[in-house]
C-alpha positions in Angstrom: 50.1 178.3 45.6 53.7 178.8 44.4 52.6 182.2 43.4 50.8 183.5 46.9 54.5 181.8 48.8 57.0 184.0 46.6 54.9 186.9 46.9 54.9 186.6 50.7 58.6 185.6 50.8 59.4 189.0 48.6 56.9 190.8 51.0 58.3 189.4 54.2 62.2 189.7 53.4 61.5 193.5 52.4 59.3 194.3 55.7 62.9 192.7 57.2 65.2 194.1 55.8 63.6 197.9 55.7 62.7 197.2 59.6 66.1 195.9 60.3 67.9 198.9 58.1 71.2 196.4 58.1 74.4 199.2 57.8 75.5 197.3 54.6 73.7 197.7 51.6 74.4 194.2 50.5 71.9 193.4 52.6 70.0 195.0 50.1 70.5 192.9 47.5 68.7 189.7 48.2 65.7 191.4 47.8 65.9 191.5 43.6 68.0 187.8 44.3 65.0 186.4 45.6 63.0 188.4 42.6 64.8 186.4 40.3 66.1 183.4 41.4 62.6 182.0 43.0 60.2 181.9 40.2 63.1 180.1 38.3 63.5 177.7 41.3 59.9 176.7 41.3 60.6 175.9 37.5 58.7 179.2 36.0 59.7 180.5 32.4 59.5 183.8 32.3 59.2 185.5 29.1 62.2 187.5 27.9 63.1 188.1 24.6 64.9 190.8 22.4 62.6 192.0 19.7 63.3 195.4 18.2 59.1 195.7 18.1 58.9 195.4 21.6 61.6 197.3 22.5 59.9 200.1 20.3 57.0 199.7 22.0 58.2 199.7 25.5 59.9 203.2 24.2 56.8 204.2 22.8 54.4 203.9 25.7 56.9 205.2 27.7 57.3 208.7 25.6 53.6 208.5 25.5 53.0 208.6 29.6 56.1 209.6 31.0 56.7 213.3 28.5 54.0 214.2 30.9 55.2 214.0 33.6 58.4 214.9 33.4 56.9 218.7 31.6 54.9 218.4 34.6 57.7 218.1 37.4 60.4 218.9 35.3 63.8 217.4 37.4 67.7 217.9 36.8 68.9 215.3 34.0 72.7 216.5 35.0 72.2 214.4 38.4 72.0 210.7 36.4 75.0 208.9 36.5 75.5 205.6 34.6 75.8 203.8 38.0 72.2 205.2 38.7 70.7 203.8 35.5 72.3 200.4 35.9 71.5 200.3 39.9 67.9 201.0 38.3 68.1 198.2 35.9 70.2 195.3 37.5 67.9 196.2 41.0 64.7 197.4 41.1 63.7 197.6 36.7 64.2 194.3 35.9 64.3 192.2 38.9 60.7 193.2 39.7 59.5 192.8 36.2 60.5 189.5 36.1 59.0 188.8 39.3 55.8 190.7 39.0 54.8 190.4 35.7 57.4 187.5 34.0 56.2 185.3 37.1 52.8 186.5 39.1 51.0 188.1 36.1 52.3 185.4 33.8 50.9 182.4 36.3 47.6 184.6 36.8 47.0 184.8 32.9 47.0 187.1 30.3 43.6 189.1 31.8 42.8 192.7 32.8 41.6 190.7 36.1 45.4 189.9 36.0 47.2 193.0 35.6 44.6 194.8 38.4 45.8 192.3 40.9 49.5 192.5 40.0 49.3 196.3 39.9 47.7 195.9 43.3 50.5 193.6 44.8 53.0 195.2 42.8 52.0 198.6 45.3 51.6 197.2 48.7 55.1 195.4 47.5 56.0 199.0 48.6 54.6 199.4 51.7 57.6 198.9 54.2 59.9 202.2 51.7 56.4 203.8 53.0 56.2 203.0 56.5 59.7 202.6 57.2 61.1 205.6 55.4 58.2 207.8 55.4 57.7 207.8 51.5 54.1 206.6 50.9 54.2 208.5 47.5 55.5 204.8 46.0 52.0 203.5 47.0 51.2 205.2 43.8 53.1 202.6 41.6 49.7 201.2 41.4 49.6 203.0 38.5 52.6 203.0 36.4 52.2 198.9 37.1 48.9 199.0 35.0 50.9 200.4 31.7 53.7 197.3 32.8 50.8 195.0 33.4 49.3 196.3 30.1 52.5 195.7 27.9 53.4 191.6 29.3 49.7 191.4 28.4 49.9 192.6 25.0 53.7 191.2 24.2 54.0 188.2 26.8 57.7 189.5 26.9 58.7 191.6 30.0 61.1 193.5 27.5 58.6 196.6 27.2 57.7 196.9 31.1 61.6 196.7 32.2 61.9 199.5 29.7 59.2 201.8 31.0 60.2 200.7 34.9 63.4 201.8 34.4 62.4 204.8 32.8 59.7 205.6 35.2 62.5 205.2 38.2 64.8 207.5 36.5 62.5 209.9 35.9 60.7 209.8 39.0 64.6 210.1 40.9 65.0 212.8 38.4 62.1 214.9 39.4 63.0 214.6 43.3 66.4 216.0 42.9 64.8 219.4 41.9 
């Protein structure tokens, strides 16, 4: 139950705040607040822990899927700040992997079943950027969510996902600025 209530909290505050487009992006900001701060109010441990392994692998996987893409789309490398990359990590990387995987996938189990319904949440989490800004192409984290889903399963550390978020965000930023 403590699960389906922050997921609908997280849901319902970003329908707001995307509906309401407040003129301060502060605003903004309670959005990854709430991320973090409920599962540990609810008295959730998520799982994060500095291993040089997982860090690898997080790096790996992410060479492994995201090479593609970028050979594929291509994208302007001279447009990334260091503000961008930290906005990516302190907001949207690791906020939502600690929610989405540290807490929902980690109360759901370490399944497939698991990661599928994350992944699925995880995308409709997305749904007001699409009907509010016109950008349904993030419906499609559905997919990129499976490889996050796939590494807490397989390390139980959200290390490795926050890794290939953020470098999945950066890319993906990268490839629209073309």
């Amino acid at each position: 139950m403590k699960t389906l209530i922050g997921y609908v909290l997280i849901l319902g505050l970003s329908f707001f705040l995307h509906a309401a487009k407040p003129a301060n992006n502060l605003f903004f900001s309670t959005l990854p607040l709430l991320m973090i701060i409920y599962p540990i109010a609810v008295g959730h441990r998520t799982k994060l822990t500095f291993s040089l392994k997982d860090l690898s692998l997080g790096l790996l996987i992410s060479a492994a899927v995201l090479l593609p893409y970028y050979l594929l789309f291509g994208g302007n490398f001279r447009s990334i700040t260091v503000s961008y990359v930290l906005f990516q990590l302190l907001s949207i990387s690791f906020p939502e992997e600690f929610f989405f995987r540290g807490f929902l996938q980690d109360s759901m189990g370490r399944k497939f079943k698991g990661v599928l319904v994350v992944s699925l949440l995880f995308s409709l989490a997305h749904l007001p950027k699409a009907i509010f800004n016109n950008e349904w192409l993030v419906l499609l984290s559905f997919f990129p969510s499976l490889v996050m889903g796939w590494l807490y399963m397989k390390t139980n550390n959200i290390l490795p996902g926050t890794v290939f978020h953020l470098l999945a965000n950066v890319l993906y930023g990268v490839s629209m600025t073309r």
